[in-house]
Every structure is written in C-alpha cells, then in structure tokens.
N, C-alpha and C positions, 0 to 999 in steps of 0.2 A: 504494500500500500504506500503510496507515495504523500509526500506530507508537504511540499515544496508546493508554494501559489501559483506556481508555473503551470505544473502537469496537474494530469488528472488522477482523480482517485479509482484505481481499480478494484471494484468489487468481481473478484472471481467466483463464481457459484451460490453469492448472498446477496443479500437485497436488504440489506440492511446498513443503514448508516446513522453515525452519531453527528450531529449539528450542531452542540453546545458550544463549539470556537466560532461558527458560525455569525450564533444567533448572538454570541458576544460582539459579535464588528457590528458595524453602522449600518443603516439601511441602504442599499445599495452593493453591498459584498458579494463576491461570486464564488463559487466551486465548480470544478471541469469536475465529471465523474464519471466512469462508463461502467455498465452494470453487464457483465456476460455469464451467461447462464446455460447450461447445456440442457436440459429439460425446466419446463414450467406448465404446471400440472393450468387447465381449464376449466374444468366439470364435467359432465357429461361424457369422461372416457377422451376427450382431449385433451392434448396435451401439446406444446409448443415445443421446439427444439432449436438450438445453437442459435437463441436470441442473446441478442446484443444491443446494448442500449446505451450509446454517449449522451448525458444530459447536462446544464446547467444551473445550477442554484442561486437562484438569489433572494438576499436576505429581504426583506418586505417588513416593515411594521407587523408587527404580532403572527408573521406568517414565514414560509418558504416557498416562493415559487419554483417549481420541477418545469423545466421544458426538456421533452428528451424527443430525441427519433430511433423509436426501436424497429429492428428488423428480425426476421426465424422465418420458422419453417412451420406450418401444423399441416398434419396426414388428414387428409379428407375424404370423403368419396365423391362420388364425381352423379350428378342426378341424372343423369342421359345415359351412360354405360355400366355404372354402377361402380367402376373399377377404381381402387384407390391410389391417391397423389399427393406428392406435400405440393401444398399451395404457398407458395412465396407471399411474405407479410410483410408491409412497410407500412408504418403510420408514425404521423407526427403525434404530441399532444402538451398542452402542460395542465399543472393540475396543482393547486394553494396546498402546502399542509398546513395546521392553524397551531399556532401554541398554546399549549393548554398550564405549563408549568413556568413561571419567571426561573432563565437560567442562571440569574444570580442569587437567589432567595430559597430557591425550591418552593416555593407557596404555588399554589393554582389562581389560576387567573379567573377571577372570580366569572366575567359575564360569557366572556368565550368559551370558557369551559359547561357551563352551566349551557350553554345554548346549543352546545355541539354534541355532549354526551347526552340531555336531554331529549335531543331528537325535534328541536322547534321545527314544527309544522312548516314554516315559511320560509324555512332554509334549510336546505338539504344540509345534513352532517358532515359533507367532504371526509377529508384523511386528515387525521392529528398528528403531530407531535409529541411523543408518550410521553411517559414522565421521568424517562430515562434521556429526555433528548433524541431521541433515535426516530428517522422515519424508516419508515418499511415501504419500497415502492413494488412487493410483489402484486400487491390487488388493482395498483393505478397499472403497472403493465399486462394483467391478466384482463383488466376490463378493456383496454385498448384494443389489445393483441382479437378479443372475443368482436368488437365492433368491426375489425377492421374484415373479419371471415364474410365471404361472400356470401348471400343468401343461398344463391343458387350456385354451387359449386361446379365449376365445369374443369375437365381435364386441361380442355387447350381446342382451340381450333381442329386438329387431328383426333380428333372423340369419333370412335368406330359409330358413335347412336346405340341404338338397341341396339339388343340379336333379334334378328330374325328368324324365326321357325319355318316360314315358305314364302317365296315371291309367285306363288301362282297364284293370279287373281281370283280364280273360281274356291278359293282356300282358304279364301281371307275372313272369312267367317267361324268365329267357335261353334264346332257342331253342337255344343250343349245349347245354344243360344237359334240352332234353328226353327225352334216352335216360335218364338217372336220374331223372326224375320219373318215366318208366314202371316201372322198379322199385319205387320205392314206391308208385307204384298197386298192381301185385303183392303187395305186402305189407300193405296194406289187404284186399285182398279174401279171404288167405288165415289173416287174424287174426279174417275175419268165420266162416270157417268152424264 
C-alpha cells in the first residue's frame, strides 16, 4: 500500500479503506486509489470477475466523495441462444459516503447520523463512514457493476439464434397444437362467407 500523495492507494483483493488522515485535511483533499478485485460476489448466482477500479476521493464537508471507473467481467447467458459469455462491464459512477463519527472527538454527529441510520423517508441512507473511519466501497461497486448488466443479454452480433428443430415449412407446427389450428381453419372459411 503506498502512503506517498503522489501515487495511489492499492487495494489488492479488499475494499476497504481507512479515511481518518483524510477526513483530517481540509475540504478539498484528494486520494488516487484503485480497488482490484479478482471475484465480486452479485446475488443471484452472479458474480463479477478481474474488476478493477481507479477512483478518486475527495474530502467534502461532512462527506467523501468516490468517483471511480470500474471495469470486469460477469458470465451471463445470452437470451437468443441461451449459451453462456462474460459480458464486458465499464461504468462510471460517484457516490457521497457521509460521516457519521467526528474524527477528532470520536463522538457521533449528532443530525447526520440520526438521519442516515434512521432511515429519513426523504433521503435515501447512501453509504456511511463507520465508526472506524473506514468506507467499504464493495456495495457502491456491486450496485454499479449490477446496473451496468444488460437487460437483455446478447452474445454479440455472431448469436447462432435459436436451434432449430426443422426448416420445412409444412413442420412448423406443434402437432400437439393441431386440434387448434383446425379451429382456425374454421374461422377462415366462415369469414370467407
């Protein structure tokens, strides 16, 4: 981990960082930091791979502003051929963490704290600043990484499509589904009347 104002801070395989020298400079202070991560678990049975995250920190009144640009990998399936692919991820984002503890006092801030653990109706909770100093940026890159997934997953331009069972047109019918095709032949013939 490198400690010098110059470089950035590498988090190898953690997502977790202490902000206390941070939150001691002035408003305006910055930190280079790149987060790389070999797996990052999603929900659902997904999971991101060889994300990598160069962000920025800057110090804000009562806050920390994150801008990162993360990039990885998540294995998807594909809705046209069904066959699976890692779908390449790029998304920008930044995201407030809020401080809940004065890092020279240790005391809790009394309105920010109360309004963010609270859960105030009129302001989403964001991500805090625990009382360790430490943000965790794994839920702001897993919530990114999950927006950034395609609704509709597709391979690539070269997507086989379905399989096909038969190209004869006399075929193209489920024989279980013959008894309604005869209905609407009946209704063909009696709209020709």
């Amino acid at each position: 981990m490198a400690t010098d104002q110059d470089r950035a801070i590498d988090l190898n395989g953690d997502t977790r960082l202490n902000v206390a020298s941070l939150l001691l400079e002035p408003v305006g202070a910055t930190r280079e930091i790149r987060v790389s991560l070999p797996r990052l678990e999603l929900g659902d049975g997904l999971a991101a791979t060889d994300v990598i995250a160069p962000a920025r920190l800057t110090r804000l009144k009562g806050q920390i502003l994150v801008k990162a640009d993360v990039t990885g990998t998540v294995r998807l399936e594909c809705v046209t051929c069904l066959t699976e692919y890692d779908q390449p991820i790029r998304e920008s984002f930044s995201e407030s963490f809020h401080q809940t503890v004065d890092v020279r006092t240790g005391s809790g801030l009394t309105k920010p704290r109360e309004r963010l653990l609270a859960g105030d109706e009129d302001e989403e909770p964001g991500f805090v600043i625990d009382d360790n100093h430490e943000i965790d940026l794994a839920e702001a890159l897993r919530q990114w990484i999950v927006l950034s997934i395609p609704m509709q997953p597709s391979c690539g331009p070269d997507c086989p499509g379905p399989l096909l069972r038969s190209t004869d047109p006399e075929q193209a019918g489920d024989a279980r589904l013959a008894g309604l095709a005869s209905l609407l032949d009946d209704d063909v013939e009696l709209s020709d009347r």
